[in-house]
N, C-alpha and C positions, 0 to 999 in steps of 0.2 A: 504494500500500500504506500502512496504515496500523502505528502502533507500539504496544503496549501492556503494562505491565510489571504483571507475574504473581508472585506469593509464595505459592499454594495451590493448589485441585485444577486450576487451569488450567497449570498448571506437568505436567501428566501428559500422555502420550502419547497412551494406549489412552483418554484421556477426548477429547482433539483428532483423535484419528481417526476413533471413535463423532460428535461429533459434528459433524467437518467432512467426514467421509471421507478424509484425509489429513490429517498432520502439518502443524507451522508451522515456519521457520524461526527460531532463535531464537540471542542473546548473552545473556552475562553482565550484570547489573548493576545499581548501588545505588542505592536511596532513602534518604537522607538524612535525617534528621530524624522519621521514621519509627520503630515496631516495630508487633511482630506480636501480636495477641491471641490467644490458642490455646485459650482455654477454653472459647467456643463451642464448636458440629458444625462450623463452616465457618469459615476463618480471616478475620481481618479488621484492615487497617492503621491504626493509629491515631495522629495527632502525637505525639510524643514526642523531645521535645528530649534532644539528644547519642546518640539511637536510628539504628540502621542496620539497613536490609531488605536483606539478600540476595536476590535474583530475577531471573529472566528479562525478556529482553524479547524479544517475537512479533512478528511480519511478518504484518500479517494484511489479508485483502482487506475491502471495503464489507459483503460477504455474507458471509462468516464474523463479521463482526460480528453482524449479525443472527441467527446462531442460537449466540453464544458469551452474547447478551442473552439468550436464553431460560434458558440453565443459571444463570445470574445471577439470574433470577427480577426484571425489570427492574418494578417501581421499588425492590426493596428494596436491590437494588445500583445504582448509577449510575455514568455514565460523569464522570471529572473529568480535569483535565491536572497532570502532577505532574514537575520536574524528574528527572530519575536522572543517575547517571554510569555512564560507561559508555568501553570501548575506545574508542571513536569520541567520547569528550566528555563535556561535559553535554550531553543529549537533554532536549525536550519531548517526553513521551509519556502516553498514557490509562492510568489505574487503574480498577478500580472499586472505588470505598468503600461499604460498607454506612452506608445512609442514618439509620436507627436508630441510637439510642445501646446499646452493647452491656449486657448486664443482670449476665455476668461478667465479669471484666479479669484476667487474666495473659498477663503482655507478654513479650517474645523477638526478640531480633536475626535468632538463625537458629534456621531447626529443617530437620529433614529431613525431617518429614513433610508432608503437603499438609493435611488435616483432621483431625478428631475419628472422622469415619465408619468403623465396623470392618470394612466390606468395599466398597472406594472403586467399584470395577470394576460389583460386582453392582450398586451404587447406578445408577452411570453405564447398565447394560444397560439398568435397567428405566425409567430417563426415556427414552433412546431408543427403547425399545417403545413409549411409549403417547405419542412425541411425531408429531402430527400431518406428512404428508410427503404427503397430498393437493392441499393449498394452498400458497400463497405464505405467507412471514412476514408478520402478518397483527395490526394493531392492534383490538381488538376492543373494545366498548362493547354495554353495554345500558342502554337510558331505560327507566325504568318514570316512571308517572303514578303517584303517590301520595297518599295521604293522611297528614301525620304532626301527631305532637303538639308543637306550637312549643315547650312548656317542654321535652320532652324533648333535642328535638334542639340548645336552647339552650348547651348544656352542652361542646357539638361548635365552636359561632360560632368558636373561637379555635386551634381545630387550622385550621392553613393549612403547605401544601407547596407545592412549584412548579405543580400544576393548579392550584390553587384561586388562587395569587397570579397566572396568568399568566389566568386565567379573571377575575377582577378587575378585572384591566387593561384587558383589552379588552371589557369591558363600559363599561367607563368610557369608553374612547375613541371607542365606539358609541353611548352618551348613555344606557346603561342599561334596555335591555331585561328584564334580568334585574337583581334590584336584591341575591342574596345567594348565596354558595355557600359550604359548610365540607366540612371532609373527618371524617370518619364513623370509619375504621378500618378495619383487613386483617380479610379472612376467609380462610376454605381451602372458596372451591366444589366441590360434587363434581359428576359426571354420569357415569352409567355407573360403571364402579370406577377412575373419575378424580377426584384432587382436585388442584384447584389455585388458587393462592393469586390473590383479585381485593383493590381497591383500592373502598370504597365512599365515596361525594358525594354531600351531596344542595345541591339550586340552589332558591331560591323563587322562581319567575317572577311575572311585573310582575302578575299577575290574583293573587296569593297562593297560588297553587296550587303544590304541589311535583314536581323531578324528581327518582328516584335512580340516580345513574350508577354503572354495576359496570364497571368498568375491567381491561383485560386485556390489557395491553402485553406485545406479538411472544408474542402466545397459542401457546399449544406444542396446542392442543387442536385438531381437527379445529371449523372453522367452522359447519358445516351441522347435523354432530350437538348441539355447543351450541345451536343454533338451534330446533332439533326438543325439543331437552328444555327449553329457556327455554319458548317457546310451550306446552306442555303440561304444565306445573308441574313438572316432573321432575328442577328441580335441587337439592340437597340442601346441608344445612352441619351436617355430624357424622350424625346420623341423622333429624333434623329437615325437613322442607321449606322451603323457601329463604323463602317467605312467608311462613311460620308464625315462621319462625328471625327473620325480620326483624319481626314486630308483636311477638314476646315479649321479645326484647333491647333494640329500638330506638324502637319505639310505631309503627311505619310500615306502614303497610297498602298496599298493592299493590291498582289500583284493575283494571289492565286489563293486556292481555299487553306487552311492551316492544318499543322499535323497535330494530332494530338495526343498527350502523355498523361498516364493517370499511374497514380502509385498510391497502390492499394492497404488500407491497413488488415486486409483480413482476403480472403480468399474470394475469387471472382468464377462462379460459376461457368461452364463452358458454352451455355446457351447464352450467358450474360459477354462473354465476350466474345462470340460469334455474331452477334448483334452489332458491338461496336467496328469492328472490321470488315463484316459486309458494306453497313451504312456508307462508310471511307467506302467503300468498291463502288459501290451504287453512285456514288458521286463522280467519282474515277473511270471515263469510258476504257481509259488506257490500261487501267487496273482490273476489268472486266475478265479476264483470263487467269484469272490469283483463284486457288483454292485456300477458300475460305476456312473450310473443316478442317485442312493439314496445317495453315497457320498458326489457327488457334489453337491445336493442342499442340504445338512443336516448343518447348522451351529452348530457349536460346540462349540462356545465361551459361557461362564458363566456370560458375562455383556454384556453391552451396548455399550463399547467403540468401539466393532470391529467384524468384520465378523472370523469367523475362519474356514473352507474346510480342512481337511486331509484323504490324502490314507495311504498306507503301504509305499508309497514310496517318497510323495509330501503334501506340507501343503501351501494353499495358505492363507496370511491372509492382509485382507482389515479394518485398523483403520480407525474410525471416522476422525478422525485429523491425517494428516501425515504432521509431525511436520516437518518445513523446513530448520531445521540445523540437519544434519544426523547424527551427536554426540550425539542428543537429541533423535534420532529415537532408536540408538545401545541398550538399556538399554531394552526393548520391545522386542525386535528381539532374544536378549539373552537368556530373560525366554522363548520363545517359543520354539528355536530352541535346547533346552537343558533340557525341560521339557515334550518333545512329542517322 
């Protein structure tokens, strides 16, 4: 079991039941050093010397982690390790801190509220309606090939986060296949009367041609149906199309349909991925001659760590261990999706 200390909506019941199906066991106890911002929607911890957080702390399994990351909307919250006290001591245990710097600031030791939001429950109903429960927790990425305008995207070279420095590094240590990557900025994808919040990159590979990666860490969204509306332009940002959205903001053109990588935290049925690999064919006149049935069950990985499945258009890959700080998953994700 792992430990995690909570000072807002995670500190709720009827939100840990929704969305673990039961309750966490949970103590008393403080963070140090610490207060509470409140002027957000969602509360958020910030250093604050001679500051004390009141909160809990949860007993929570490997896989309650992965879907307590989805309400988190992981990366804008991240997992970190932060002393508390507690009956039992000082404890090392996980927070999550919002990664952004906050745009309001009114700080608070205690409160009794969990957020800003005026009806906490209805919020919590309607994520658990439209979060996906056909698949595994499920890392998701799209490559588009594009075309952009180098002054434009110039502007971007100096936003760097942990993908982009950890994408770096082992480019470096692979001697440079890829010689650049910056981080772009958040959007709110929609599909269907779903919006949800992706992470956009783009990489200039060694030919100078570009990729942009939409990022979608422990996607709460059904896989297949993103799949089916990526492939057929169907995915939108506000009332826009995603294409359109991205040449008029960014100067980026979308050359051809995207490839797509999902990494699985739990095992993917063979009818479930015979699915996502036709869909790719189906799109693909020129991939129309691919057996589908031999794809998907051919594992292609060269160890033991992890399952590996790829078409021409989709690579599904299921690790042994899907490591439950998704910082620590990027590193993995990166050789695959930049090495196939």
């Amino acid at each position: 079991m792992y430990k995690i200390f909570v000072y807002g909506t995670l500190k709720s019941k009827y939100l840990q039941n929704k969305l673990l199906g039961h309750t966490l066991e949970s103590y008393d106890a403080k963070l140090v050093g610490y207060s509470i911002n409140t002027a957000e929607e969602f509360y958020n911890v910030v250093p604050n010397e001679g500051g004390c957080v009141n909160g809990k702390v949860l007993l929570v399994s490997k896989e309650d982690f992965a879907y307590i990351d989805q309400w988190e909307v992981i990366p804008m919250y991240l997992k970190t390790e932060v002393s508390v006290e507690s009956e039992y001591g000082t404890e090392n245990v996980y927070i999550y801190i919002k990664k952004e710097k906050d745009k309001k600031i009114k700080l608070q030791d205690n409160t009794e509220g969990m957020s800003n939001i005026e009806n906490l429950e209805a919020r919590v109903d309607d994520f658990a309606r439209h979060r996906d429960t056909e698949f595994p927790v499920c890392d998701i990425y799209l490559n588009y090939l594009v075309e952009a305008d180098s002054d434009a995207l110039r502007k971007y070279a100096n936003n760097q986060d942990f993908f982009t420095e950890e994408f770096k590094n082992l480019i470096k240590d692979k001697g440079g296949a890829k010689i650049d990557c910056g981080f772009i900025g958040y959007e709110y994808l929609g599909y269907g009367d779903i919006s949800i919040r992706v992470s956009l990159y783009y990489s200039i590979n060694k030919d100078k041609s570009y990729t942009l990666t939409v990022m979608l860490p422990v996607c709460t969204c059904n896989p297949l149906d993103l799949w089916k509306d990526a492939l057929e332009n169907k995915l939108v940002i506000g009332d826009c199309e995603f294409s359109e959205y991205l040449y008029e903001k960014y100067g980026i053109k979308i050359l051809q349909s995207p490839k797509l990588f999902m990494f699985s935290s739990g095992e993917i049925s063979e009818d479930k991925r015979f699915e996502i690999f036709k869909t790719g064919e189906i799109k693909d006149s020129q991939n129309s001659g691919i057996d589908s049935a031999k794809t998907v069950n051919t594992d292609i990985s060269k160890n033991t760590d992890k399952k590996l499945y790829s078409s021409k258009n989709a690579v599904i890959e299921i690790p042994k261990e899907f490591k439950f700080c998704y910082e620590e998953r990027v590193k993995a994700h990166i050789i695959t999706m930049f090495t196939m």
